[in-house]
N, C-alpha and C positions, 0 to 999 in steps of 0.2 A: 549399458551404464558406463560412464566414464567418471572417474576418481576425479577430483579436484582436492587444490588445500588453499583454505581462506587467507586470501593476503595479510589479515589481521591478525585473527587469533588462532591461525594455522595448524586449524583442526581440519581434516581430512573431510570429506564431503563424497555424496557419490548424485551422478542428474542425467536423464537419458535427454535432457537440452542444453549440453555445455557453452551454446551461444548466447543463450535467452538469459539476461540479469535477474537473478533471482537472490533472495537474503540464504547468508549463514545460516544452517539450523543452531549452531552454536549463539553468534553473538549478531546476527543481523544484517552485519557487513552485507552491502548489494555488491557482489562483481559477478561476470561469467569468465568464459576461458581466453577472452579478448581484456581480459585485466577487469582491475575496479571501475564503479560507475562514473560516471563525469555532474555528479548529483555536485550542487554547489554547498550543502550541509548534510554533516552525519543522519544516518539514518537509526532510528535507536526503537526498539520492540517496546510497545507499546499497546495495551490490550487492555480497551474500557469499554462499556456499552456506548451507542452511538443511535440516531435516527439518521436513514437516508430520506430528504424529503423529497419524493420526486412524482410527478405528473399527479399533483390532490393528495398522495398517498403518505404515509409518514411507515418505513420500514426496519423494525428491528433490526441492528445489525451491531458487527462489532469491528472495532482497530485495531489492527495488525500490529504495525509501525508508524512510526510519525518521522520526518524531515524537519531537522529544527535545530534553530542558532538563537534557543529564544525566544523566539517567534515560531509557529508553524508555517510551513509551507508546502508543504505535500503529506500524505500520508496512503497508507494503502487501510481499507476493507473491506473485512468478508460479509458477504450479504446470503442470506439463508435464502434467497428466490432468486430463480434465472432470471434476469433481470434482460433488456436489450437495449442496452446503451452503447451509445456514439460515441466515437473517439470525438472527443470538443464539444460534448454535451455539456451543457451547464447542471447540476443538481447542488443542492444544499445540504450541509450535514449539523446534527445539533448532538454535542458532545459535549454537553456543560462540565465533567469531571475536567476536559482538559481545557476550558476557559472558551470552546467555540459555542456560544449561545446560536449564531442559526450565520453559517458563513458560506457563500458561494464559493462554487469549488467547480473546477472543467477535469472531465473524464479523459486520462491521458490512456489507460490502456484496462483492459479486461482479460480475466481469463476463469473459465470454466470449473469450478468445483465440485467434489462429490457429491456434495449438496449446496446447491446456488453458484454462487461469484464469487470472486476475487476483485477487485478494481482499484488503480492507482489514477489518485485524485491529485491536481494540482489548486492549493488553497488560492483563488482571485481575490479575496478581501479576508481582514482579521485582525 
């Protein structure tokens, strides 16, 4: 495990992947040990229920974070089933708390949970 401290709110951290960009457990902030992310908007914690709509299916899930100036433009969630999604997959998400009634969105990356996924989603319309 290697220690880190969040360039932001400069709370100590500890990650056995110091390269891999991962959020603050404190305050969200994405960097690794190669500095902050090159995200063009704050990333801010953000956790409502959500539908992933993909292949017929419409799957409980929930939001992690959201990217946003305003606007949504990315966001990560965690999805309770291992799911096998493409980096550049197209899927839709419907999250009326945060104003996305049914928005296509491309799979930028995945990663494996104790139970289900993780996925970071880049918002294509909204």
């Amino acid at each position: 495990m290697e220690r880190m401290v969040c360039p932001k709110c400069k709370n100590p951290c500890y990650t056995a992947a110091p390269s891999a960009y991962l959020p603050c457990p404190y305050c969200g902030f994405v960097f690794s040990i190669k500095g902050p992310t090159r995200r063009a908007y704050e990333r801010i914690r953000k956790e409502v229920d959500c539908l992933v709509l993909w292949q017929d299916r419409s799957i409980p899930s929930r939001t992690c974070d959201i990217e946003t100036n305003g606007r949504i433009y990315g966001l990560r969630v965690a999805v309770r089933e291992a799911l096998s999604l493409k980096e550049g997959e197209e899927i839709r998400i419907k999250a009326p708390s945060l104003g996305l009634e049914e928005v296509k969105t491309c799979v930028v990356w995945q990663r494996p949970q104790s139970q289900g996924i993780s996925i970071g989603l880049k918002v294509l319309n909204g």
